[in-house]
N, CA, C and O atoms as a CHARMM CRD file, in Angstrom:
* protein
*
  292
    1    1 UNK  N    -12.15900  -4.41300   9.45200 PROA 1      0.00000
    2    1 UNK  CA   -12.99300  -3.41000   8.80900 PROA 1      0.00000
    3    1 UNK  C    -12.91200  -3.61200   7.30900 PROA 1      0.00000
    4    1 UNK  O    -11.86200  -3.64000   6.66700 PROA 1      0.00000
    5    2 UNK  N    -14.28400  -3.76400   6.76200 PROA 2      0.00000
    6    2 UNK  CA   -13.74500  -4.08100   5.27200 PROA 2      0.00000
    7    2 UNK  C    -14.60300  -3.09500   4.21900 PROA 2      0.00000
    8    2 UNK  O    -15.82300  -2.93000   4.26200 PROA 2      0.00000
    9    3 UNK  N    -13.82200  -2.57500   3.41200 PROA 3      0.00000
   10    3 UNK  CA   -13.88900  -1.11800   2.87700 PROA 3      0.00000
   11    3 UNK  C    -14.78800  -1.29800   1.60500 PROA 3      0.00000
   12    3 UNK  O    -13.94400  -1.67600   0.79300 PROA 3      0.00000
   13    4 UNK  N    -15.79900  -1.26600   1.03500 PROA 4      0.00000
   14    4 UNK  CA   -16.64300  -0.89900  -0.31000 PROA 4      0.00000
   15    4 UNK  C    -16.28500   0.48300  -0.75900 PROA 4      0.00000
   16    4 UNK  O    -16.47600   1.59600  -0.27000 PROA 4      0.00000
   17    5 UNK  N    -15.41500  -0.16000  -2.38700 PROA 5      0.00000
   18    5 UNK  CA   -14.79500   0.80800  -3.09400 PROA 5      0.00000
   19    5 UNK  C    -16.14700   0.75100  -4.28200 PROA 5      0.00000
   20    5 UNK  O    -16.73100  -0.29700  -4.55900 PROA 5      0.00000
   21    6 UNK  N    -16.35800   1.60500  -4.66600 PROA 6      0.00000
   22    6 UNK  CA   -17.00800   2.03700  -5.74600 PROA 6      0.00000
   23    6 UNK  C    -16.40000   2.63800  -7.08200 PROA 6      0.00000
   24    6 UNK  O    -16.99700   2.72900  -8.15500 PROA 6      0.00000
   25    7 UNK  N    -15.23200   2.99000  -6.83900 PROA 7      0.00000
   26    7 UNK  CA   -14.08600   3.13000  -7.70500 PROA 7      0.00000
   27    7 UNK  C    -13.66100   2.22800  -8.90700 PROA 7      0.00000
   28    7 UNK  O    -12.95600   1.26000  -8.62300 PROA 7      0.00000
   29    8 UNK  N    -14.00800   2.42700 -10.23400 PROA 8      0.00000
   30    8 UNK  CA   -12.88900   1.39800 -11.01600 PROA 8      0.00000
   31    8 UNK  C    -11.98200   1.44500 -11.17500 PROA 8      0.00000
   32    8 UNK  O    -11.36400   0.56800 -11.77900 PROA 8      0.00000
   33    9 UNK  N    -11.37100   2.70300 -10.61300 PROA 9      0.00000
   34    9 UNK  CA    -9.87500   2.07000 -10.70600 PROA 9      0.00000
   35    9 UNK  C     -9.66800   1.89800  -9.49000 PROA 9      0.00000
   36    9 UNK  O     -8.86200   2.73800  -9.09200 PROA 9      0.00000
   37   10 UNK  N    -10.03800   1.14500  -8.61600 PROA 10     0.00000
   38   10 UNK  CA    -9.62100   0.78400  -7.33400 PROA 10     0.00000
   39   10 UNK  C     -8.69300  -0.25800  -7.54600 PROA 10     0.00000
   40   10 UNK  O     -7.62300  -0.27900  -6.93800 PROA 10     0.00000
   41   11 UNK  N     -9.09800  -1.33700  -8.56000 PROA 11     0.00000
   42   11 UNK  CA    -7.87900  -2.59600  -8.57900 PROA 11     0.00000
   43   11 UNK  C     -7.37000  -2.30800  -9.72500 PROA 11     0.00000
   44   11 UNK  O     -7.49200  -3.21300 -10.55000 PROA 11     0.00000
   45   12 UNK  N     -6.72400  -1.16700 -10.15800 PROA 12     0.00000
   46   12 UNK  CA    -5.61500  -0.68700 -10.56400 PROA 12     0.00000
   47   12 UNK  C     -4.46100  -1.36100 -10.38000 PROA 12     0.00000
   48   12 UNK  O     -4.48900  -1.54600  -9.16300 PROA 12     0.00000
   49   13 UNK  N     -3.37700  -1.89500 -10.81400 PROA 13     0.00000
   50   13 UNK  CA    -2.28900  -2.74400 -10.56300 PROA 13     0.00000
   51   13 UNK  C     -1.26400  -1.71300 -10.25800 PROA 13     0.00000
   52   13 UNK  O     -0.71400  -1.54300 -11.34600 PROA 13     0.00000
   53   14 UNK  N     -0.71200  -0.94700  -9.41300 PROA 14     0.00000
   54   14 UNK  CA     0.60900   0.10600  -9.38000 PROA 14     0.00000
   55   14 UNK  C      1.89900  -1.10200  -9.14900 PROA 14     0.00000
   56   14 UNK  O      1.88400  -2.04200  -8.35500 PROA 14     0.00000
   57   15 UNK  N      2.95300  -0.73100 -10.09500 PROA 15     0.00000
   58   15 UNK  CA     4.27500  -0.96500  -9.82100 PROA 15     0.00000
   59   15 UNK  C      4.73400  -0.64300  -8.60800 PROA 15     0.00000
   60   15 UNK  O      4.22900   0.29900  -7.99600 PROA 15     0.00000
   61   16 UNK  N      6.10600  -1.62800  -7.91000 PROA 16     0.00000
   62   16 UNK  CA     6.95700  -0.38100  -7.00000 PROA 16     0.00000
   63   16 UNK  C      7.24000   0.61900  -6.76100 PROA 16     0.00000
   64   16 UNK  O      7.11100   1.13200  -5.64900 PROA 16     0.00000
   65   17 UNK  N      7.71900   1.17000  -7.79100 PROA 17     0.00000
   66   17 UNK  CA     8.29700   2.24600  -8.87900 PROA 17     0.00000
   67   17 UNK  C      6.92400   3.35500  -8.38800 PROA 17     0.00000
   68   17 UNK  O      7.21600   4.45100  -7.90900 PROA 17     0.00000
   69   18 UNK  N      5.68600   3.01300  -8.53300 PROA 18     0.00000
   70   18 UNK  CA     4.50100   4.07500  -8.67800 PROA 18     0.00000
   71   18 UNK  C      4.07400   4.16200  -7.16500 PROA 18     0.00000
   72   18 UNK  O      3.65500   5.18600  -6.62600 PROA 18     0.00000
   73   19 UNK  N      4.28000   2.66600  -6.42500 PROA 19     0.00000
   74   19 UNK  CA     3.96400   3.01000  -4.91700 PROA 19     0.00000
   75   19 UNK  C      4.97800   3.81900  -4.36800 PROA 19     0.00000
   76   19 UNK  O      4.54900   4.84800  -3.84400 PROA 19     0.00000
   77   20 UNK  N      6.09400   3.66900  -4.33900 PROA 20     0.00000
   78   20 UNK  CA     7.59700   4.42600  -3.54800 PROA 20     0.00000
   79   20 UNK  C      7.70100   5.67200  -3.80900 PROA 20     0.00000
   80   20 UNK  O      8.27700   6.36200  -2.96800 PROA 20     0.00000
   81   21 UNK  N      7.12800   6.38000  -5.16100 PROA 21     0.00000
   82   21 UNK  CA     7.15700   7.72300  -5.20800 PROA 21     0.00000
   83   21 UNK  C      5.88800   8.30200  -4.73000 PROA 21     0.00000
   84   21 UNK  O      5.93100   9.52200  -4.57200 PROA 21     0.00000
   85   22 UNK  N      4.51900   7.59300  -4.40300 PROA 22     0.00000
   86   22 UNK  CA     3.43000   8.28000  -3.89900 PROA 22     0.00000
   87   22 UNK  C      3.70000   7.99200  -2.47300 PROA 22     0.00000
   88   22 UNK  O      2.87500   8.68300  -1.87500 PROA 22     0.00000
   89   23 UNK  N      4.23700   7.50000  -1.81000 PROA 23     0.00000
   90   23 UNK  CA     4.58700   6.81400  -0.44900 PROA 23     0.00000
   91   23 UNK  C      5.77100   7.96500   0.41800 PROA 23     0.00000
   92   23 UNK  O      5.83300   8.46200   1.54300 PROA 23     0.00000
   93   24 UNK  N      6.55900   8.01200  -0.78800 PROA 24     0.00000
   94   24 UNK  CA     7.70300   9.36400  -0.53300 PROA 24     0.00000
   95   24 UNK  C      9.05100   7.90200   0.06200 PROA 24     0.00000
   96   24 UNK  O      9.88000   8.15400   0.93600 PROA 24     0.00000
   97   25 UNK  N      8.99300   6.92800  -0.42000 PROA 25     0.00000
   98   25 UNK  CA     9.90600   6.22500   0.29600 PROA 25     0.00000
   99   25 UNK  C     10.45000   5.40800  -1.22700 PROA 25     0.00000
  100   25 UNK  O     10.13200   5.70700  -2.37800 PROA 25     0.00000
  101   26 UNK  N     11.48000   4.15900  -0.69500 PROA 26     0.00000
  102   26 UNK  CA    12.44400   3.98500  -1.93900 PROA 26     0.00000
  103   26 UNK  C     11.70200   2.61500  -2.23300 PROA 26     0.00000
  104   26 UNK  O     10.83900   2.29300  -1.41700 PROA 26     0.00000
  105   27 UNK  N     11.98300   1.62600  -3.49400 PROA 27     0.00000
  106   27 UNK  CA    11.06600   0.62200  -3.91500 PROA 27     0.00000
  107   27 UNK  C     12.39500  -0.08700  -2.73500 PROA 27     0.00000
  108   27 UNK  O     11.73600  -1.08700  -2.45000 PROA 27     0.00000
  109   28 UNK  N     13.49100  -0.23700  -2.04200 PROA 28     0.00000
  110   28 UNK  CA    14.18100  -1.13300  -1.74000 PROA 28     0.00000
  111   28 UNK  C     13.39700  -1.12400  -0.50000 PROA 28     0.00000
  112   28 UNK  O     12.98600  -2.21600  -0.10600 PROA 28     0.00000
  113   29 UNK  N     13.13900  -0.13300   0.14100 PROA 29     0.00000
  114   29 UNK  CA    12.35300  -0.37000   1.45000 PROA 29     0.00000
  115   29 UNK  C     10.66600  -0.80300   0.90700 PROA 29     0.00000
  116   29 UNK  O      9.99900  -1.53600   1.63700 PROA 29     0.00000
  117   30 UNK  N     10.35200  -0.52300   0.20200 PROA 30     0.00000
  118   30 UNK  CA     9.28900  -1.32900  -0.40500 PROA 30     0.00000
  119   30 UNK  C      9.26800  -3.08700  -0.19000 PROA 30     0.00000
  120   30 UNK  O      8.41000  -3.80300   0.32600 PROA 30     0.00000
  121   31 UNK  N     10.27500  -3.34300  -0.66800 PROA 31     0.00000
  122   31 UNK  CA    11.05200  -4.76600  -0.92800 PROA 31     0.00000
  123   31 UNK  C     11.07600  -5.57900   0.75600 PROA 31     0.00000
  124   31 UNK  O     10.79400  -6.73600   1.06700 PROA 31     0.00000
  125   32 UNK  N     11.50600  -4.48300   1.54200 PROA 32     0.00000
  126   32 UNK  CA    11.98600  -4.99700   2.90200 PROA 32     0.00000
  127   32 UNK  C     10.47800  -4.91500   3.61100 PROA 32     0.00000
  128   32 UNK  O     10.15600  -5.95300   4.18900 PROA 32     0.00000
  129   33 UNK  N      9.71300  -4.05400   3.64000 PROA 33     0.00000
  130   33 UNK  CA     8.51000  -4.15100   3.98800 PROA 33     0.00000
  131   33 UNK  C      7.55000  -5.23800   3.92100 PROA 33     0.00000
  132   33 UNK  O      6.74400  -5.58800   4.78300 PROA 33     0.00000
  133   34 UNK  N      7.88400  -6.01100   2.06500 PROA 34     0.00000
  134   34 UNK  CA     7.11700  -7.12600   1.93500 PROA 34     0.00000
  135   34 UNK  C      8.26600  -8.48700   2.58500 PROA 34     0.00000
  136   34 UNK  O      7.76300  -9.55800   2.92300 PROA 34     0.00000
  137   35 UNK  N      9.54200  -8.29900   2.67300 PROA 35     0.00000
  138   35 UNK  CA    10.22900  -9.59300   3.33000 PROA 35     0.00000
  139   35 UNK  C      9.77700  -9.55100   4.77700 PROA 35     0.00000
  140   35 UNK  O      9.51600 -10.73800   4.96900 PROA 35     0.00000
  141   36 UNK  N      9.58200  -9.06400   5.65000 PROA 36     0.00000
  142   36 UNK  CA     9.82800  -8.24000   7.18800 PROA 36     0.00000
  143   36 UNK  C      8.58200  -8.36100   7.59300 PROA 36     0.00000
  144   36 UNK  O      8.36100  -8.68500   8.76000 PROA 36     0.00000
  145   37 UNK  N      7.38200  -8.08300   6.55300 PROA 37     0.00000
  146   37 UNK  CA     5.96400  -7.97900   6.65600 PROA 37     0.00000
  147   37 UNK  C      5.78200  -7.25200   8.03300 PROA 37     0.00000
  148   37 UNK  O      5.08300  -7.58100   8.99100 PROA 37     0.00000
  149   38 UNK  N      6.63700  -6.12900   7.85800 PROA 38     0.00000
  150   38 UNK  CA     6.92200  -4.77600   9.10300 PROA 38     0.00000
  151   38 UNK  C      5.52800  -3.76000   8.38300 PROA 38     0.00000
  152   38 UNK  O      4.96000  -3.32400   9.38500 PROA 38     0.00000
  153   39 UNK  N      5.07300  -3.43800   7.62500 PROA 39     0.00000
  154   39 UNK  CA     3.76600  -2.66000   7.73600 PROA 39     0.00000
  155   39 UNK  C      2.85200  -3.55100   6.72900 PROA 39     0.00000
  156   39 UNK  O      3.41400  -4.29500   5.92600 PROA 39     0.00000
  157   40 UNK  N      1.11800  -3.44400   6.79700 PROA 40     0.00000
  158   40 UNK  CA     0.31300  -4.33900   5.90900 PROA 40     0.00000
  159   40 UNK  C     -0.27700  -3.77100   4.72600 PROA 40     0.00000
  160   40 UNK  O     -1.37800  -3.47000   4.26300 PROA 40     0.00000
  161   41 UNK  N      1.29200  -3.75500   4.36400 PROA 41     0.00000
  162   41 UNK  CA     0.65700  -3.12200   2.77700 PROA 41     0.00000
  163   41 UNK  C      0.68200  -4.63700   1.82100 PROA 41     0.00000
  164   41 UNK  O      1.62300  -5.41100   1.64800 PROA 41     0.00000
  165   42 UNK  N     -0.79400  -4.70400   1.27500 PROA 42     0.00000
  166   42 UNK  CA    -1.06000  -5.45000   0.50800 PROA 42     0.00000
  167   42 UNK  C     -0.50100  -6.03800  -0.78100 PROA 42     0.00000
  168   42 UNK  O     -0.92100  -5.19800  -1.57700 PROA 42     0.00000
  169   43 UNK  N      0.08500  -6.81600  -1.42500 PROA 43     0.00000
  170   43 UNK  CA     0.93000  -6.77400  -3.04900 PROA 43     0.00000
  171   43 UNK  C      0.10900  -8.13500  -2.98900 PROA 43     0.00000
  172   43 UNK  O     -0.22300  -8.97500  -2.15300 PROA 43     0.00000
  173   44 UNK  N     -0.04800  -7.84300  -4.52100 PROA 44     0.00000
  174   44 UNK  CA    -0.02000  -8.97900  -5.29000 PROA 44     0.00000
  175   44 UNK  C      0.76700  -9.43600  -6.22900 PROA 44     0.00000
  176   44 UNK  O      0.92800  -8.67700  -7.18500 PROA 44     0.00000
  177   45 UNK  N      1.71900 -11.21400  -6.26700 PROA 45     0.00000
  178   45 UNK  CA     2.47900 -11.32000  -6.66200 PROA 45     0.00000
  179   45 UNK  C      1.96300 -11.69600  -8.45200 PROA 45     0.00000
  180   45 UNK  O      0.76600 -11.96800  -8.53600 PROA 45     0.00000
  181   46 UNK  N      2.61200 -11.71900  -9.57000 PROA 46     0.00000
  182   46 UNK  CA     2.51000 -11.80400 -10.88500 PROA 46     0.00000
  183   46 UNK  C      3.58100 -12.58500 -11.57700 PROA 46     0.00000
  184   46 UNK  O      4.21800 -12.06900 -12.49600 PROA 46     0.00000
  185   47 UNK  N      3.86600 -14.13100 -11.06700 PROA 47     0.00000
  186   47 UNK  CA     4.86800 -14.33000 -11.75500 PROA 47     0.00000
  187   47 UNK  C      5.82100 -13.74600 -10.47700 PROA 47     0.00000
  188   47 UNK  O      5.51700 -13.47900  -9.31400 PROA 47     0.00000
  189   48 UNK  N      7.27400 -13.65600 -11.30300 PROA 48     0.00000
  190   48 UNK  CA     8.08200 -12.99300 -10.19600 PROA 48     0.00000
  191   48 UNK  C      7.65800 -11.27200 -10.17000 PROA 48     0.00000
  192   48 UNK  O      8.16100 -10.55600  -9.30300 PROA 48     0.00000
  193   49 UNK  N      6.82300 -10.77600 -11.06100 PROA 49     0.00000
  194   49 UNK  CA     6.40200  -9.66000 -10.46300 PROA 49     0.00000
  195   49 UNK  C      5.37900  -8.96100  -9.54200 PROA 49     0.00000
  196   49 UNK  O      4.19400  -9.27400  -9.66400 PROA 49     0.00000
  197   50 UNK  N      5.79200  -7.92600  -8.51800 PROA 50     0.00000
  198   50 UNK  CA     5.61600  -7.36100  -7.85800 PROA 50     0.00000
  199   50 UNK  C      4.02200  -6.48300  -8.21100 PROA 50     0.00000
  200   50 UNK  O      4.10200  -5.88200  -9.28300 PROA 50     0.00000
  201   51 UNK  N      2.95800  -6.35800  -7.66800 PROA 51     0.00000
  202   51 UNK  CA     2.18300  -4.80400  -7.86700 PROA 51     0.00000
  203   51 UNK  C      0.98800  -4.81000  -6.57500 PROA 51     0.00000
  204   51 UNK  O      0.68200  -5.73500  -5.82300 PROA 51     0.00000
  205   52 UNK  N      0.56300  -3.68100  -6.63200 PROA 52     0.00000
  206   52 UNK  CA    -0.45300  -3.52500  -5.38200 PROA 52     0.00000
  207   52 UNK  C     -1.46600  -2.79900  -5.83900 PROA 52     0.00000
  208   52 UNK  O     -1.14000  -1.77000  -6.43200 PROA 52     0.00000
  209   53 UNK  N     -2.69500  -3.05000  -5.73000 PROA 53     0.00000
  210   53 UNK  CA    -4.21700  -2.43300  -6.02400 PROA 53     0.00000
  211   53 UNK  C     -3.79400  -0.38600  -5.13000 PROA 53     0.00000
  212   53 UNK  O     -3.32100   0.14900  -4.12700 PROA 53     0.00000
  213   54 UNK  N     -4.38500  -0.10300  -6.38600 PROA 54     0.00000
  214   54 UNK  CA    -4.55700   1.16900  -5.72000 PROA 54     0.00000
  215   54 UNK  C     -5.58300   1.41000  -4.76700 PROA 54     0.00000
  216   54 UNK  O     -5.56500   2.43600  -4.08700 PROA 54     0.00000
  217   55 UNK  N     -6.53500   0.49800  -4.65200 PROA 55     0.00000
  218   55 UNK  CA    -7.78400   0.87300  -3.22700 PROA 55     0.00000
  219   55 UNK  C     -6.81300  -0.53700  -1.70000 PROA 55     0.00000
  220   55 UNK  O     -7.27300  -0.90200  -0.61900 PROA 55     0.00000
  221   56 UNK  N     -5.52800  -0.88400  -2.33300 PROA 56     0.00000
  222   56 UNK  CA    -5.13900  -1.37600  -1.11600 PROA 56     0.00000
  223   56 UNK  C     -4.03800  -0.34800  -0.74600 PROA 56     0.00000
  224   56 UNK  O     -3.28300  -0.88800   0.06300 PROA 56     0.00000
  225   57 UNK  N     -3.61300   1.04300  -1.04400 PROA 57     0.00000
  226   57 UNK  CA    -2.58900   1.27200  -0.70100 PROA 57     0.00000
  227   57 UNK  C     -2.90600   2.91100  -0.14800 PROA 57     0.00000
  228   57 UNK  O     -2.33600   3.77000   0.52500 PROA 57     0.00000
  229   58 UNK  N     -4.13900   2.74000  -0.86400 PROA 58     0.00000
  230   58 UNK  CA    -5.23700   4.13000  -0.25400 PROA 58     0.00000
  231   58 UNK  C     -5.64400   3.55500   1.05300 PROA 58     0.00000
  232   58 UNK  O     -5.86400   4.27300   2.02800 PROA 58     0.00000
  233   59 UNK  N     -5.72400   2.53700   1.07000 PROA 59     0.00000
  234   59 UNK  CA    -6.31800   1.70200   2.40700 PROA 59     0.00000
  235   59 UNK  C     -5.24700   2.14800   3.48200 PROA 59     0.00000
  236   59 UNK  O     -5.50600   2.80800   4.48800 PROA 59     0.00000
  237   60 UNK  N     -3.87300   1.63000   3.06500 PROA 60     0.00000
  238   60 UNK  CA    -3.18000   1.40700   3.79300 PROA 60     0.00000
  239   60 UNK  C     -2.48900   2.74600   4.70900 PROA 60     0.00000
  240   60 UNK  O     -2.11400   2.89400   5.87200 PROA 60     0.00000
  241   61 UNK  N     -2.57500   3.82200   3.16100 PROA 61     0.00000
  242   61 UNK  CA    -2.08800   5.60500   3.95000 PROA 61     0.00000
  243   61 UNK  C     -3.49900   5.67800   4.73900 PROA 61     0.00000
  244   61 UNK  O     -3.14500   6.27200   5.75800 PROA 61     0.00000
  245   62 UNK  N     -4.59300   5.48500   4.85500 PROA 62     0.00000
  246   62 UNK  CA    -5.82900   5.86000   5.75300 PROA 62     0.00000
  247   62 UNK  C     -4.90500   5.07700   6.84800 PROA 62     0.00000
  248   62 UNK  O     -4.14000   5.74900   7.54100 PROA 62     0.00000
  249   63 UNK  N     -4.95500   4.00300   6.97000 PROA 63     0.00000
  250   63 UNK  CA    -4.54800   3.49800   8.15600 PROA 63     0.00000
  251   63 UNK  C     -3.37300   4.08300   8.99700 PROA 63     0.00000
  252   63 UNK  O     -3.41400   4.21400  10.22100 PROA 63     0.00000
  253   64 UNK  N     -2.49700   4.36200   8.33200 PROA 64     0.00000
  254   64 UNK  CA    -1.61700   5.55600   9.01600 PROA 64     0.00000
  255   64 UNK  C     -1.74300   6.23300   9.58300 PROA 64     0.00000
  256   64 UNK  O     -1.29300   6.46800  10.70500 PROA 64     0.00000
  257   65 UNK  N     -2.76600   7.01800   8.59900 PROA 65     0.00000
  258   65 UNK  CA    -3.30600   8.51500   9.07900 PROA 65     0.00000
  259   65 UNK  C     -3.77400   8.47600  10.22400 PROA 65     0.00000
  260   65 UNK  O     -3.35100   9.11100  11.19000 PROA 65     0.00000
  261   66 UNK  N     -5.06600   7.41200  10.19500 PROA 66     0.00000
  262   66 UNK  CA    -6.33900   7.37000  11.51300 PROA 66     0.00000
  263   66 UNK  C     -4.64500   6.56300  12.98200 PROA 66     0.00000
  264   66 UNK  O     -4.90100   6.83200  14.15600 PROA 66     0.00000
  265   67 UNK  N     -3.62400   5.96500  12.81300 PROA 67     0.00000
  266   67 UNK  CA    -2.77000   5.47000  13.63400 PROA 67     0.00000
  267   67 UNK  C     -2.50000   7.06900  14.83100 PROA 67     0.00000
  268   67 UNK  O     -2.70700   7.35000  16.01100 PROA 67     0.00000
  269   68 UNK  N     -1.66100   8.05600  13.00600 PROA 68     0.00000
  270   68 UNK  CA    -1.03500   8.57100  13.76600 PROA 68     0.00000
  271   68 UNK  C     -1.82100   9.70100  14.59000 PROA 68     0.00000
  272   68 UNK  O     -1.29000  10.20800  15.57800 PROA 68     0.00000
  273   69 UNK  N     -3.03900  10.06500  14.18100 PROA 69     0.00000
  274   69 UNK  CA    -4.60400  11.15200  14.56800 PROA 69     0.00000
  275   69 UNK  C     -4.61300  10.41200  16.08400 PROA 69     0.00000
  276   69 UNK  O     -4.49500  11.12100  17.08400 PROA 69     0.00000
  277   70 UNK  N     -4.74300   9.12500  16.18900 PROA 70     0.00000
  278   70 UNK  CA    -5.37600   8.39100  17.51900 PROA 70     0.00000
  279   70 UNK  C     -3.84100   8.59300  18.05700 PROA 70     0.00000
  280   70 UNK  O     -3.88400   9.79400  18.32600 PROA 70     0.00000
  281   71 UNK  N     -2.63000   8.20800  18.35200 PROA 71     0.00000
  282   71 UNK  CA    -1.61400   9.25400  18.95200 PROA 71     0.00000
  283   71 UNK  C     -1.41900  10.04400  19.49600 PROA 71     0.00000
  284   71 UNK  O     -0.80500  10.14600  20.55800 PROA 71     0.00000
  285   72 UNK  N     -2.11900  11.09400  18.60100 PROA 72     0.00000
  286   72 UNK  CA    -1.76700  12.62600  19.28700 PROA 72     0.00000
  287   72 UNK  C     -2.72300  13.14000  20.27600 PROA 72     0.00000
  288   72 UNK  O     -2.45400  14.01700  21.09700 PROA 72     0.00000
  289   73 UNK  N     -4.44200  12.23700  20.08800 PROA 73     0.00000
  290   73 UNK  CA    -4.96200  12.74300  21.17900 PROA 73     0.00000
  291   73 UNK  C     -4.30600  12.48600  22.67200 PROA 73     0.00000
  292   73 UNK  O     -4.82900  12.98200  23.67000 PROA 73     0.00000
């Protein structure tokens, strides 16, 4: 499914640091997420630094959401 953002700040660059506190989780499980590639949250690497588009991480809580909605029916 591929998403048309209309947004400019969609490719927004967020730090760890800015995903782990909107996420409610820690940047170390951040870290293990991208080694483990245990959920598909998107990063782009910079050098040895870390960041992720804000229309990939909006992407990624939708995908949750619609996971955990289809679940409970």
């Amino acid at each position: 499914m591929e998403t048309v953002v209309n947004n400019k700040n969609a490719d927004q660059l967020l730090t760890p640091q800015d995903v782990a506190t909107r996420l409610g989780v820690s940047t170390t499980t951040l870290a293990t997420w991208r080694c483990t590639k245990r959920y598909p949250l998107t990063y782009v690497k910079v050098g040895r630094l870390v960041r992720y588009r804000l229309a990939d991480v909006e992407d990624f809580e939708i995908a949750r959401l619609q996971e955990i909605a289809a679940n409970d029916n």
